[in-house]
mmCIF file of the N, C-alpha and C atoms, coordinates in Angstrom:
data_MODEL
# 
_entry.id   MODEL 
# 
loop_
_atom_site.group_PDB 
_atom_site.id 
_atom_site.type_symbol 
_atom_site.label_atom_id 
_atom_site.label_alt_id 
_atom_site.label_comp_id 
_atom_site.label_asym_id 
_atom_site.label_entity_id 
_atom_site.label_seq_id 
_atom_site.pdbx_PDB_ins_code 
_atom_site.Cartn_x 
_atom_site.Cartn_y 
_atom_site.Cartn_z 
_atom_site.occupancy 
_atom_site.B_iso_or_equiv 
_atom_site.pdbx_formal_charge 
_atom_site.auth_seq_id 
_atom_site.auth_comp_id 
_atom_site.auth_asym_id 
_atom_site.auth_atom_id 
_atom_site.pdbx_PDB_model_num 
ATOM 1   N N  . UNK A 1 1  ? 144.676 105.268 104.205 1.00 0.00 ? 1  UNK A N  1 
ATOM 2   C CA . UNK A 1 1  ? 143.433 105.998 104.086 1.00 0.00 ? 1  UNK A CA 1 
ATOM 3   C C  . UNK A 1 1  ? 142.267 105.030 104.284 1.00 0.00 ? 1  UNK A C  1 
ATOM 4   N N  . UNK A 1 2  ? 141.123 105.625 105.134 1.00 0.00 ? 2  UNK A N  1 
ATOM 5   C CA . UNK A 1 2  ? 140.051 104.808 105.277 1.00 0.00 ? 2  UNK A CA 1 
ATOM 6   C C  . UNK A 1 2  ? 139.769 103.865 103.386 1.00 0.00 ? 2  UNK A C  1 
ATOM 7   N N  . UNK A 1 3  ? 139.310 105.005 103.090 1.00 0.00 ? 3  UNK A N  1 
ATOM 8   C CA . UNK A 1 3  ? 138.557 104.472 101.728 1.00 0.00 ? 3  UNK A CA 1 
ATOM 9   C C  . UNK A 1 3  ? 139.525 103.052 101.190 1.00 0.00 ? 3  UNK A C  1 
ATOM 10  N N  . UNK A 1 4  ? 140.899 103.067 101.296 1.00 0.00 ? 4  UNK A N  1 
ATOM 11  C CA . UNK A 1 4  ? 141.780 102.222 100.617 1.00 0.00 ? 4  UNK A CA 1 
ATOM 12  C C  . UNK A 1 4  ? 141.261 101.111 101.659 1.00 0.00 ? 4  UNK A C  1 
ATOM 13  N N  . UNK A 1 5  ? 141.461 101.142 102.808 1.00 0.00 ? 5  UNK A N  1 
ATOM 14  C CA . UNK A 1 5  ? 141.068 99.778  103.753 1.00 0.00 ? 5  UNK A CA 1 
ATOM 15  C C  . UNK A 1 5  ? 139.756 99.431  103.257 1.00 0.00 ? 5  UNK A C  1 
ATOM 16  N N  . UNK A 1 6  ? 138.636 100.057 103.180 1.00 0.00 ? 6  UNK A N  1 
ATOM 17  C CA . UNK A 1 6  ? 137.391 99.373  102.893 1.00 0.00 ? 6  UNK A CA 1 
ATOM 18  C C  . UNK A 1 6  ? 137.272 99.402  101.543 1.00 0.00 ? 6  UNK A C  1 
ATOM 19  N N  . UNK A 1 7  ? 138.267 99.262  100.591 1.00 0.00 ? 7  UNK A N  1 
ATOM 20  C CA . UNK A 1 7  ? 138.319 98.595  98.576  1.00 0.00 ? 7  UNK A CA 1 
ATOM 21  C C  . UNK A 1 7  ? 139.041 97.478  99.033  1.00 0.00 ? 7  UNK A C  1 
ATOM 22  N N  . UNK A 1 8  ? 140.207 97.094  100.110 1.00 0.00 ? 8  UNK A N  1 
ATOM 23  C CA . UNK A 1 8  ? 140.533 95.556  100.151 1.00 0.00 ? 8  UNK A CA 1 
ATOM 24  C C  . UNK A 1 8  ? 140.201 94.820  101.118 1.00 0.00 ? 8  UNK A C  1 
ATOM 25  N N  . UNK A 1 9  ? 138.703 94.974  101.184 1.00 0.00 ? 9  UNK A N  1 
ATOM 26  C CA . UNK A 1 9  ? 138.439 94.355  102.047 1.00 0.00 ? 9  UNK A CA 1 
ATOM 27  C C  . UNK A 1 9  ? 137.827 92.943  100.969 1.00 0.00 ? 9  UNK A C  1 
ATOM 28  N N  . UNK A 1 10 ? 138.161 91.638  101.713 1.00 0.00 ? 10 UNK A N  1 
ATOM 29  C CA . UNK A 1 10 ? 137.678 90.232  100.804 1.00 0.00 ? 10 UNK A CA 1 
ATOM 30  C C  . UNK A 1 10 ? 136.430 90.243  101.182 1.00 0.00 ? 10 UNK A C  1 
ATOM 31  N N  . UNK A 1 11 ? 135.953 90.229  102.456 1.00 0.00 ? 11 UNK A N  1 
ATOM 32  C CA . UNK A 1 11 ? 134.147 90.192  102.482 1.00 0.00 ? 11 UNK A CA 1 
ATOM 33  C C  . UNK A 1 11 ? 133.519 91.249  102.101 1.00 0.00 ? 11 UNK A C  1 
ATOM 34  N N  . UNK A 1 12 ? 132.704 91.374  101.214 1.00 0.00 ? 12 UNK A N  1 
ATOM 35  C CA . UNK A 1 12 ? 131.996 92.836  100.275 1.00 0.00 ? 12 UNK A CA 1 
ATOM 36  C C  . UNK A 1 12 ? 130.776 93.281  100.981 1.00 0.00 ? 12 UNK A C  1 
ATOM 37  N N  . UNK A 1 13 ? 130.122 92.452  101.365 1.00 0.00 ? 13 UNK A N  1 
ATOM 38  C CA . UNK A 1 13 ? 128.434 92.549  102.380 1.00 0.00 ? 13 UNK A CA 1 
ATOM 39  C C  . UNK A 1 13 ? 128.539 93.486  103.475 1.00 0.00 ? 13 UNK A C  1 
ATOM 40  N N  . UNK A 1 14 ? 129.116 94.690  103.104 1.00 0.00 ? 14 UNK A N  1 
ATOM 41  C CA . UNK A 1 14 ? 129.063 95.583  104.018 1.00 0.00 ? 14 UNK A CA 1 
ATOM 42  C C  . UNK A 1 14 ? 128.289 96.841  103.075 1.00 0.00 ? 14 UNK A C  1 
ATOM 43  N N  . UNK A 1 15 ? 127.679 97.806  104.371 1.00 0.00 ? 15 UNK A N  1 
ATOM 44  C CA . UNK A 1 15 ? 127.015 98.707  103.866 1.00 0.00 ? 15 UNK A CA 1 
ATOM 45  C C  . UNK A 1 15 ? 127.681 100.408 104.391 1.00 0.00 ? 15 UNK A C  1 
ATOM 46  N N  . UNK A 1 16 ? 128.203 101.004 103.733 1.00 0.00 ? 16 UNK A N  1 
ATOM 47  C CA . UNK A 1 16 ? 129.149 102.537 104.422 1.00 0.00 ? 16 UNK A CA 1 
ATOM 48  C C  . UNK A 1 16 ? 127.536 102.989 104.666 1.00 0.00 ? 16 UNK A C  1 
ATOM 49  N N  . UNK A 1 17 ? 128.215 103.551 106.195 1.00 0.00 ? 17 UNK A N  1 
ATOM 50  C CA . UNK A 1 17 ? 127.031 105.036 106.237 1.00 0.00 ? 17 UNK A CA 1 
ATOM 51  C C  . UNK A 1 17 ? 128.554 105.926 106.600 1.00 0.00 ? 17 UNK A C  1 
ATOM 52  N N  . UNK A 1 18 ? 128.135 107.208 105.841 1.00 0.00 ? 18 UNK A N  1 
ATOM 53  C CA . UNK A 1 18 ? 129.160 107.559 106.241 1.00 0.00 ? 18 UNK A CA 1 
ATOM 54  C C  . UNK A 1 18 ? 129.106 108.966 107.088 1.00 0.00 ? 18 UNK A C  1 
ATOM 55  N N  . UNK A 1 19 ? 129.214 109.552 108.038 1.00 0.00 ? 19 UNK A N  1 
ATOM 56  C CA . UNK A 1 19 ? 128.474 110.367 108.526 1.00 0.00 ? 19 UNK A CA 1 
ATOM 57  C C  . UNK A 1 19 ? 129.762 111.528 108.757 1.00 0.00 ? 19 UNK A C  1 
ATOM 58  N N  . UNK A 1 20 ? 129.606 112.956 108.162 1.00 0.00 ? 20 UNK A N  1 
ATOM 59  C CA . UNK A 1 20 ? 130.253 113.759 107.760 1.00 0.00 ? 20 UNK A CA 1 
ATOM 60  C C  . UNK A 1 20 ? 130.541 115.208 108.194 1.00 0.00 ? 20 UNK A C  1 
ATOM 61  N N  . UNK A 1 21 ? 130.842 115.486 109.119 1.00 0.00 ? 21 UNK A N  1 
ATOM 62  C CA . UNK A 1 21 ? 130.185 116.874 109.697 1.00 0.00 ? 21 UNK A CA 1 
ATOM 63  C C  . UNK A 1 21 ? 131.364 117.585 109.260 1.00 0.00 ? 21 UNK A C  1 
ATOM 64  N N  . UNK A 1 22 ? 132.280 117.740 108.258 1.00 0.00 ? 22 UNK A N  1 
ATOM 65  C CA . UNK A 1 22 ? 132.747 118.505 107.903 1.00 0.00 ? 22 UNK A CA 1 
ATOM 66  C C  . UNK A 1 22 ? 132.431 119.338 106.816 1.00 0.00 ? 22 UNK A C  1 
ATOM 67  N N  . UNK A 1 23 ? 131.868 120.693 107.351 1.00 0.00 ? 23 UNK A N  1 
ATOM 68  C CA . UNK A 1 23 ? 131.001 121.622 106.893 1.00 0.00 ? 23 UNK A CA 1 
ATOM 69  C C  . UNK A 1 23 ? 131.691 122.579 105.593 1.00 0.00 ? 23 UNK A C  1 
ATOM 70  N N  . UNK A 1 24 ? 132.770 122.085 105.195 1.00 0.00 ? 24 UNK A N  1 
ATOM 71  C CA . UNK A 1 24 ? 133.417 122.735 103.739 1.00 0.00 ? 24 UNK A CA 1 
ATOM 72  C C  . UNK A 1 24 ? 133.369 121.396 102.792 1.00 0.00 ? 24 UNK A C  1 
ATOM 73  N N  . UNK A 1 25 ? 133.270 120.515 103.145 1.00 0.00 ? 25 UNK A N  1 
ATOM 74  C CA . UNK A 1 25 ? 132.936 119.458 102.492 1.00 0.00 ? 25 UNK A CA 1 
ATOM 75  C C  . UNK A 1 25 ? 131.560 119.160 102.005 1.00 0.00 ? 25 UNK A C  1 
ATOM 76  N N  . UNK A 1 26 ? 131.109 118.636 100.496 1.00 0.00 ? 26 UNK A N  1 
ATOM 77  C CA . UNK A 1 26 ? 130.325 118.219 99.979  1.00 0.00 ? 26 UNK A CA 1 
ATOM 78  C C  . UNK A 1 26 ? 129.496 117.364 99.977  1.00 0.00 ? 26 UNK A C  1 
ATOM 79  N N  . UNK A 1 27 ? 128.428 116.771 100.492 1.00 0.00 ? 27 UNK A N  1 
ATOM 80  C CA . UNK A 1 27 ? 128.377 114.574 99.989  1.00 0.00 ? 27 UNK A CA 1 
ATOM 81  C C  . UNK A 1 27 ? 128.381 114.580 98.440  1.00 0.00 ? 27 UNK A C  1 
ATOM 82  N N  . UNK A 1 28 ? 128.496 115.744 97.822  1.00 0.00 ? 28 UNK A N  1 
ATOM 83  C CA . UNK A 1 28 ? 128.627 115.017 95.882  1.00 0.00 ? 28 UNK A CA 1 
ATOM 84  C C  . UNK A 1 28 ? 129.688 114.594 96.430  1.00 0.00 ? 28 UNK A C  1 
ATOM 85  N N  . UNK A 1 29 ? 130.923 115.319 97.080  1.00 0.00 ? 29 UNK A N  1 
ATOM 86  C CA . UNK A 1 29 ? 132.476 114.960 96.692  1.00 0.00 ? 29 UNK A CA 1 
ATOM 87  C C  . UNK A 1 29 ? 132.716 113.944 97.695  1.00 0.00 ? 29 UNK A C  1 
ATOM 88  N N  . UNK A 1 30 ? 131.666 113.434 98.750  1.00 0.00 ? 30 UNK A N  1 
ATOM 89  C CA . UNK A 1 30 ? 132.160 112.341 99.470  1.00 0.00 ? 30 UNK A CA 1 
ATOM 90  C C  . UNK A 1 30 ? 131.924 111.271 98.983  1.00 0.00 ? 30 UNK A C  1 
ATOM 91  N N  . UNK A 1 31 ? 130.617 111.348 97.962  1.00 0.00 ? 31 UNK A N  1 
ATOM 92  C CA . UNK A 1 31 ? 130.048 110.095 97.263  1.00 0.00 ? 31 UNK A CA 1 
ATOM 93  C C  . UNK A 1 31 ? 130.660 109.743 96.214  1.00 0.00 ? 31 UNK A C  1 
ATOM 94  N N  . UNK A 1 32 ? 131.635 110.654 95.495  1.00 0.00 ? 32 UNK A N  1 
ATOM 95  C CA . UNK A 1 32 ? 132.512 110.594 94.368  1.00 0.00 ? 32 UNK A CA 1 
ATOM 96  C C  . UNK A 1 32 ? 133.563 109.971 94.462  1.00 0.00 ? 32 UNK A C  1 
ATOM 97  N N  . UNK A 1 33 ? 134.502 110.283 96.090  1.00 0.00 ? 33 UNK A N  1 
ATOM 98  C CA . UNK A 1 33 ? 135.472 109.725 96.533  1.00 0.00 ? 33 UNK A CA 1 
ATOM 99  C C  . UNK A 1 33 ? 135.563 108.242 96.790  1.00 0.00 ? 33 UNK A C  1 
ATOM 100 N N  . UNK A 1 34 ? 134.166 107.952 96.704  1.00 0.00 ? 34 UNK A N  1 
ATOM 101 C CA . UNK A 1 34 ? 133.763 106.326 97.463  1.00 0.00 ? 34 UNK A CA 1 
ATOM 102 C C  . UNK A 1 34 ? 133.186 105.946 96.081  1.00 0.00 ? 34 UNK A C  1 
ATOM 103 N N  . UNK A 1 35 ? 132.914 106.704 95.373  1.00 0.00 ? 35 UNK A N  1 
ATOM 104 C CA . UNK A 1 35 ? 132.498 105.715 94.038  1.00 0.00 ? 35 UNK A CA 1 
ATOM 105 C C  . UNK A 1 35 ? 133.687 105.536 93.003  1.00 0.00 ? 35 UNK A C  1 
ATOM 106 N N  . UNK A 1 36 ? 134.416 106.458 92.764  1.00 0.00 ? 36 UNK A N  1 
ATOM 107 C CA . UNK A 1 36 ? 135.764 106.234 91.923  1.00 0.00 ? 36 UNK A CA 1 
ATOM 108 C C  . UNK A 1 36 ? 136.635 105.155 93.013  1.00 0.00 ? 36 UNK A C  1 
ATOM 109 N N  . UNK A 1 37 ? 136.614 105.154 93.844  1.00 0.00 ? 37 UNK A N  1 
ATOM 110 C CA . UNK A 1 37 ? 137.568 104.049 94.852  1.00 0.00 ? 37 UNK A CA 1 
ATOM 111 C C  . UNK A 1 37 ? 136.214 102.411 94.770  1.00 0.00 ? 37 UNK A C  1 
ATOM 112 N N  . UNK A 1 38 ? 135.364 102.184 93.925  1.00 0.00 ? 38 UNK A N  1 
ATOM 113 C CA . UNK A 1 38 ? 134.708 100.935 93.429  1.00 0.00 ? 38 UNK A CA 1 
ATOM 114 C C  . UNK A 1 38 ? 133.763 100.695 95.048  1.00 0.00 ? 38 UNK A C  1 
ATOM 115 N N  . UNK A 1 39 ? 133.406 101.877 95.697  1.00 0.00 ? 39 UNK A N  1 
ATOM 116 C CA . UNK A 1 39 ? 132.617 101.293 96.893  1.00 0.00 ? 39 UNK A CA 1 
ATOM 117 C C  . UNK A 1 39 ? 131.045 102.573 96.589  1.00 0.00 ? 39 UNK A C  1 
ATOM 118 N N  . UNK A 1 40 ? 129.983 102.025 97.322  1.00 0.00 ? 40 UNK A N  1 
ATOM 119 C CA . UNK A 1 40 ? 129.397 102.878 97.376  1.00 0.00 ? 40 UNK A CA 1 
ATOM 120 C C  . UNK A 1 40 ? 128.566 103.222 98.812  1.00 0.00 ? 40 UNK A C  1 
ATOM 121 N N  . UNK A 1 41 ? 127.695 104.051 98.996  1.00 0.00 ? 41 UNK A N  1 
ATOM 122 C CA . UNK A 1 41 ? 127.824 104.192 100.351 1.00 0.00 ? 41 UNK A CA 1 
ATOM 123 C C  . UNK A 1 41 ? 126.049 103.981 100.603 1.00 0.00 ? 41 UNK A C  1 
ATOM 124 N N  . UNK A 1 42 ? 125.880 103.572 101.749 1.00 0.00 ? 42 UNK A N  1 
ATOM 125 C CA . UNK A 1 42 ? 124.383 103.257 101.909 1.00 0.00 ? 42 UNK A CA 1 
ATOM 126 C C  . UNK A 1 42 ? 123.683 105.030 102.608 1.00 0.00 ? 42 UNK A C  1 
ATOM 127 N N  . UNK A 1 43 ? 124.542 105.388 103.399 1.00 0.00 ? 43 UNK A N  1 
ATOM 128 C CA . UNK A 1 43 ? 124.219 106.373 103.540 1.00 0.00 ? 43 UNK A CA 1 
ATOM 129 C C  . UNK A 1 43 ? 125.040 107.763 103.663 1.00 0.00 ? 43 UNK A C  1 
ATOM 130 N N  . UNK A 1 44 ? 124.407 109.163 103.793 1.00 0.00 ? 44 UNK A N  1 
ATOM 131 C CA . UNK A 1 44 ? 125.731 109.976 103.570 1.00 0.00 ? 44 UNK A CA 1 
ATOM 132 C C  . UNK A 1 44 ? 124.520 110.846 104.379 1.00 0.00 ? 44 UNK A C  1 
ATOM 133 N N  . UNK A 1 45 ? 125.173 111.311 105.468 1.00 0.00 ? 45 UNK A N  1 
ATOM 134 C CA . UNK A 1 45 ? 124.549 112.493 106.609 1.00 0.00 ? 45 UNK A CA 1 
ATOM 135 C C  . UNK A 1 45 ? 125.591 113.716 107.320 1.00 0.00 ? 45 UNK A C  1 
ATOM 136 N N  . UNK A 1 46 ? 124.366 114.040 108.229 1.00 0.00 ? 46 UNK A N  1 
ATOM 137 C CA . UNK A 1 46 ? 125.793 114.928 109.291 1.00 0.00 ? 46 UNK A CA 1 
ATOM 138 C C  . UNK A 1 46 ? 125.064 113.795 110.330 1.00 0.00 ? 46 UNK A C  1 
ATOM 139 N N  . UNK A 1 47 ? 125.738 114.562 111.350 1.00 0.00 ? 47 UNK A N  1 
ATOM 140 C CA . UNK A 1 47 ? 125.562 113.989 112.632 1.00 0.00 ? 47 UNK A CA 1 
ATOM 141 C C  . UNK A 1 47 ? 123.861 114.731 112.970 1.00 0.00 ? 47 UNK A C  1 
ATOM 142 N N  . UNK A 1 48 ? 123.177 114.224 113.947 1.00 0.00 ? 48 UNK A N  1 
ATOM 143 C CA . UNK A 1 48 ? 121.527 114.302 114.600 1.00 0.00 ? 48 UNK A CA 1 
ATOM 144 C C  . UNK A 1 48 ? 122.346 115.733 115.523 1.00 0.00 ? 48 UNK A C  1 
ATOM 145 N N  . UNK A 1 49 ? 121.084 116.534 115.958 1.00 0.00 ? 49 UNK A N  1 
ATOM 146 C CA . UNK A 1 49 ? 121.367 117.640 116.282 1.00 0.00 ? 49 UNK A CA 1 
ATOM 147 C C  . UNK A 1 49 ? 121.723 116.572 117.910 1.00 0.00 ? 49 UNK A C  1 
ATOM 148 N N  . UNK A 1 50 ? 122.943 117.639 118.526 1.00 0.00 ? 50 UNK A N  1 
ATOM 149 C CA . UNK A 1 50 ? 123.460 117.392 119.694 1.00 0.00 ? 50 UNK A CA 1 
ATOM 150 C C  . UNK A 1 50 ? 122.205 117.572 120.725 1.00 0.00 ? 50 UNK A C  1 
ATOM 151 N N  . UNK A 1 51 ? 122.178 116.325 121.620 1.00 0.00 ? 51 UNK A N  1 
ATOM 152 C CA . UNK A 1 51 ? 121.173 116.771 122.892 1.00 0.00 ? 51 UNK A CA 1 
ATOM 153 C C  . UNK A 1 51 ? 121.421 117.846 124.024 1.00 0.00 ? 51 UNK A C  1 
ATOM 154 N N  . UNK A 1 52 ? 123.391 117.762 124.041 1.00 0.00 ? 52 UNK A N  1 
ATOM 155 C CA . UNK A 1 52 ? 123.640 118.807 125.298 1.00 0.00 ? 52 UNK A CA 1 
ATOM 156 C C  . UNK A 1 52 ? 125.064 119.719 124.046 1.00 0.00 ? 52 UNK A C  1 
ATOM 157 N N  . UNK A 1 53 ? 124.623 120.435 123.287 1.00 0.00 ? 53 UNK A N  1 
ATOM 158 C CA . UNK A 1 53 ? 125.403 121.105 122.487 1.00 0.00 ? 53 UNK A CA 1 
ATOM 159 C C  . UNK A 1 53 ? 126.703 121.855 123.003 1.00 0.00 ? 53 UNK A C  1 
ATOM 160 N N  . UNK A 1 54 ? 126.635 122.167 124.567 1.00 0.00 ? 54 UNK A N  1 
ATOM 161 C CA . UNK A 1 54 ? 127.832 122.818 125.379 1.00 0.00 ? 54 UNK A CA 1 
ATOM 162 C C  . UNK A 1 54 ? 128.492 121.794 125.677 1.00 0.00 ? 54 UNK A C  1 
ATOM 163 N N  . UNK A 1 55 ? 128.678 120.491 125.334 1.00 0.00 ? 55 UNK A N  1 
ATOM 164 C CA . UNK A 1 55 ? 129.755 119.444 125.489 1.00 0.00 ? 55 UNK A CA 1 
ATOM 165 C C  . UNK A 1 55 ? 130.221 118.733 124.015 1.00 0.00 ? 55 UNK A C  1 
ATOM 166 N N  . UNK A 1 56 ? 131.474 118.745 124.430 1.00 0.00 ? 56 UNK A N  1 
ATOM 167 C CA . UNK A 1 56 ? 132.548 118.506 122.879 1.00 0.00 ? 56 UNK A CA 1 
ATOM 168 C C  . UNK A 1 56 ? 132.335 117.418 122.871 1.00 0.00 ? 56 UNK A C  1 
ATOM 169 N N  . UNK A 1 57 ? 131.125 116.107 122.265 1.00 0.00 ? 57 UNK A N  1 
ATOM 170 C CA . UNK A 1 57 ? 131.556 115.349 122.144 1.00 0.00 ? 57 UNK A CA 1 
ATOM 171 C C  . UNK A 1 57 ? 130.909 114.738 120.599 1.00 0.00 ? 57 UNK A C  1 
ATOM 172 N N  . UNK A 1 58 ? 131.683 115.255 119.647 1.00 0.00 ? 58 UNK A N  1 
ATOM 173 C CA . UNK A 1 58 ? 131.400 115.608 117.995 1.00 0.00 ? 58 UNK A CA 1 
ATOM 174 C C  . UNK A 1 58 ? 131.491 114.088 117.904 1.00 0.00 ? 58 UNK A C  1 
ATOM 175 N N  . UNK A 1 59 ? 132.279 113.194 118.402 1.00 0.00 ? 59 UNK A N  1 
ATOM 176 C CA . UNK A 1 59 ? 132.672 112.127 117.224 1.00 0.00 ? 59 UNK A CA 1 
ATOM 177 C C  . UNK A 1 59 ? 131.457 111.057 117.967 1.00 0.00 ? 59 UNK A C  1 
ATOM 178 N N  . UNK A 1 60 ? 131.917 111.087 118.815 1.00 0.00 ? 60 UNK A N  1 
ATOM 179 C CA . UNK A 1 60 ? 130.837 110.322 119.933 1.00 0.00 ? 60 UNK A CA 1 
ATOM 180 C C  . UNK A 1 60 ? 129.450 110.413 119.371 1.00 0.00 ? 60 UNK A C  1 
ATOM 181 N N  . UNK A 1 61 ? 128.895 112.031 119.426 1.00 0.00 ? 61 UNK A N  1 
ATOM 182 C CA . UNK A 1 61 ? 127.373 112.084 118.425 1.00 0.00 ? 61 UNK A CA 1 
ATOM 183 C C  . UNK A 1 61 ? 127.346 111.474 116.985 1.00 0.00 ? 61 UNK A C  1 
ATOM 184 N N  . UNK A 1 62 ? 128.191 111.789 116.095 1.00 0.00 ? 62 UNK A N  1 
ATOM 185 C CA . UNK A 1 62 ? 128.504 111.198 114.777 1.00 0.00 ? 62 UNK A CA 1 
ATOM 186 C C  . UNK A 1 62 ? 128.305 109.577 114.926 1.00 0.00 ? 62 UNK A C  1 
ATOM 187 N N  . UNK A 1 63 ? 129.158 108.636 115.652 1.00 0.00 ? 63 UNK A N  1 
ATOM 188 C CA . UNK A 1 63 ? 128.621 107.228 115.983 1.00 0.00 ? 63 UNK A CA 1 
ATOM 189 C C  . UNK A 1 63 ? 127.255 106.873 116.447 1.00 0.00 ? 63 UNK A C  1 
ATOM 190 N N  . UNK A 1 64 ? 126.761 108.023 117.532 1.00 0.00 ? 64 UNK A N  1 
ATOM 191 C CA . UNK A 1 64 ? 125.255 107.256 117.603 1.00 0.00 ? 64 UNK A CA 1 
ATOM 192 C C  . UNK A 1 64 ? 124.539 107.842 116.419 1.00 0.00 ? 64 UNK A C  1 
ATOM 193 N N  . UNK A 1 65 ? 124.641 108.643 115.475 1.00 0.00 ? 65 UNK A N  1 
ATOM 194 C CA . UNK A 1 65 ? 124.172 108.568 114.072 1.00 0.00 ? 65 UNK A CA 1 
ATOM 195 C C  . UNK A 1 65 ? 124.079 107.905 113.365 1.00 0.00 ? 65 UNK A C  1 
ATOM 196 N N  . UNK A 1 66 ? 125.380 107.301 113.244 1.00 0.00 ? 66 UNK A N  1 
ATOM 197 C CA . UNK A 1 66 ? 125.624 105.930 112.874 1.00 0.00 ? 66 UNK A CA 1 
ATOM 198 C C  . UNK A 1 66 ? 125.031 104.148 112.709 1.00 0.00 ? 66 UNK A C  1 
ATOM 199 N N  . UNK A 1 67 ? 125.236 104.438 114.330 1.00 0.00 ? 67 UNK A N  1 
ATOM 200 C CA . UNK A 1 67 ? 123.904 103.473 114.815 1.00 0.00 ? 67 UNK A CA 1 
ATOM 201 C C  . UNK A 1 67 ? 122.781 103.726 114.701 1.00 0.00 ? 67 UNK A C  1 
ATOM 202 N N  . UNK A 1 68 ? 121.779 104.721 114.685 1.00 0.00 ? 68 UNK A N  1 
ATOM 203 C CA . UNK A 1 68 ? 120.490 104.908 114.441 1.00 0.00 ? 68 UNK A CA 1 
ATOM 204 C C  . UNK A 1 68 ? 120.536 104.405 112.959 1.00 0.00 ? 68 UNK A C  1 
ATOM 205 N N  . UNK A 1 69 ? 121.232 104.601 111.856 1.00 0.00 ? 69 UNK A N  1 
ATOM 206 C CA . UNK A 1 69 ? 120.777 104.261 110.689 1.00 0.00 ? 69 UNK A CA 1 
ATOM 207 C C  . UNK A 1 69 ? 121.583 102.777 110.294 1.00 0.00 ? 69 UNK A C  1 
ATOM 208 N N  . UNK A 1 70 ? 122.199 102.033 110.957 1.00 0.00 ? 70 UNK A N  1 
ATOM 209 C CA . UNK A 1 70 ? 122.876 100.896 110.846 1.00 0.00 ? 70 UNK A CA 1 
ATOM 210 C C  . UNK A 1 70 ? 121.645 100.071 110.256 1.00 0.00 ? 70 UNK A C  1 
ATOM 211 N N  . UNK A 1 71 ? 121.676 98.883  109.384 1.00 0.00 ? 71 UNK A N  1 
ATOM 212 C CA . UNK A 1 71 ? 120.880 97.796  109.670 1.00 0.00 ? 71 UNK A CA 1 
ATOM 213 C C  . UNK A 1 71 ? 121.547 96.621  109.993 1.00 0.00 ? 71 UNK A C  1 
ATOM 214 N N  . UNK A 1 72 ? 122.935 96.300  110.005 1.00 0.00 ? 72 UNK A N  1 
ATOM 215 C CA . UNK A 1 72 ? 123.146 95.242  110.159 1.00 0.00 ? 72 UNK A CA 1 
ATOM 216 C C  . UNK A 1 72 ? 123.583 94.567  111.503 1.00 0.00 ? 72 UNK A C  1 
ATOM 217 N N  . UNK A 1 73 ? 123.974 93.301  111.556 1.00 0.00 ? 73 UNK A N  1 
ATOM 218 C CA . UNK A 1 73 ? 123.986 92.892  113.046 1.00 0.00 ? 73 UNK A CA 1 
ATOM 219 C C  . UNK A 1 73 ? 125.486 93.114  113.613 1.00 0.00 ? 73 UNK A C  1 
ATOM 220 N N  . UNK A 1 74 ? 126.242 93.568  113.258 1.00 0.00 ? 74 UNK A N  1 
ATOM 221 C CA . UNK A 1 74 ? 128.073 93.441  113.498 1.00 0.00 ? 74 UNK A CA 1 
ATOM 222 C C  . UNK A 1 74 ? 127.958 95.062  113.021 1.00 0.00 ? 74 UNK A C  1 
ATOM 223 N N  . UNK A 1 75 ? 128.747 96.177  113.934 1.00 0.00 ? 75 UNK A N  1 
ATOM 224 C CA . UNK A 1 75 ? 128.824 97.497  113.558 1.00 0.00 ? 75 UNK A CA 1 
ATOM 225 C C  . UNK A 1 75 ? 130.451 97.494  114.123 1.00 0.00 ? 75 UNK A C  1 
ATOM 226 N N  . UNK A 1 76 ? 131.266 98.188  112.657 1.00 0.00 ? 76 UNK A N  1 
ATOM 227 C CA . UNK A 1 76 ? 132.339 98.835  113.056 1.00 0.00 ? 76 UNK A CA 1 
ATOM 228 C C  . UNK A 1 76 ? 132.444 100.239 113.020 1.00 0.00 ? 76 UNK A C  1 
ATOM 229 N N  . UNK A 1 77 ? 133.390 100.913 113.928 1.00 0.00 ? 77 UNK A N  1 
ATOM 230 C CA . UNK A 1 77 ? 133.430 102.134 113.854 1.00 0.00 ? 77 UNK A CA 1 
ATOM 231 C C  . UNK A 1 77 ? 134.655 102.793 113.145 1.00 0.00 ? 77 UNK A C  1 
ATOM 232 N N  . UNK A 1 78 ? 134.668 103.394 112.142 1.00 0.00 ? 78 UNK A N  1 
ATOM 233 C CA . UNK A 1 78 ? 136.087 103.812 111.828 1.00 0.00 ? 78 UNK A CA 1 
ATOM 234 C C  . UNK A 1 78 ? 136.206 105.314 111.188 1.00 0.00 ? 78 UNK A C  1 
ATOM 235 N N  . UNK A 1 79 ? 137.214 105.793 111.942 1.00 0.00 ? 79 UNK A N  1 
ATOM 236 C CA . UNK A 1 79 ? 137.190 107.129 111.552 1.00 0.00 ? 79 UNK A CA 1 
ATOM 237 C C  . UNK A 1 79 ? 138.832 107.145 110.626 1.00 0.00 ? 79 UNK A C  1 
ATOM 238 N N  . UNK A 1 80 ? 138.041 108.757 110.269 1.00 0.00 ? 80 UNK A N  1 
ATOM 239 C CA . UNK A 1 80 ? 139.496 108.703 109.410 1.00 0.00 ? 80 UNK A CA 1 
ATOM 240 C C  . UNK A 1 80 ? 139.280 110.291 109.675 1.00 0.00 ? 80 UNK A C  1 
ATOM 241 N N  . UNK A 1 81 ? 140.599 110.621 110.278 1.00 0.00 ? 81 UNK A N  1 
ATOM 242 C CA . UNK A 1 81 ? 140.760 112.199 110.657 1.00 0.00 ? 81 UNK A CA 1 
ATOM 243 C C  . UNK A 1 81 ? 141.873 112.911 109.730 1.00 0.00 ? 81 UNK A C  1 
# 
């Protein structure tokens, strides 16, 4: 599970954004999941409204969300489906 990879991680100086477009889902219960697992999250969104909405490309928009609110200089991408 994502959350388990980023609790063992040895370098801590990371910041979660975590960007969420699953629409039966909560951010109380995403922020809960990441705070009982000892992490917390810098940010918690959906994805920016799509520019061309007749093309499937959900995860793709979700990452440049991502990046718009990043601050740091090294960005990983990791999904967990």
């Amino acid at each position: 599970m994502l959350i388990d990879t980023l609790r063992n991680q040895v370098y801590r100086d990371f910041e979660v954004i975590c960007v969420d477009d699953w629409p039966e889902r909560s951010f109380d219960e995403v922020e809960e999941t990441f705070r009982s697992a000892g992490l917390w999250t810098a940010r918690l969104t959906r994805s920016k409204p799509k520019c061309f909405p007749q093309l499937p490309y959900s995860t793709t928009n979700a990452w440049n969300t991502g990046f718009m609110l990043a601050r740091g200089e090294t960005i990983l991408l990791l999904t967990d489906l």
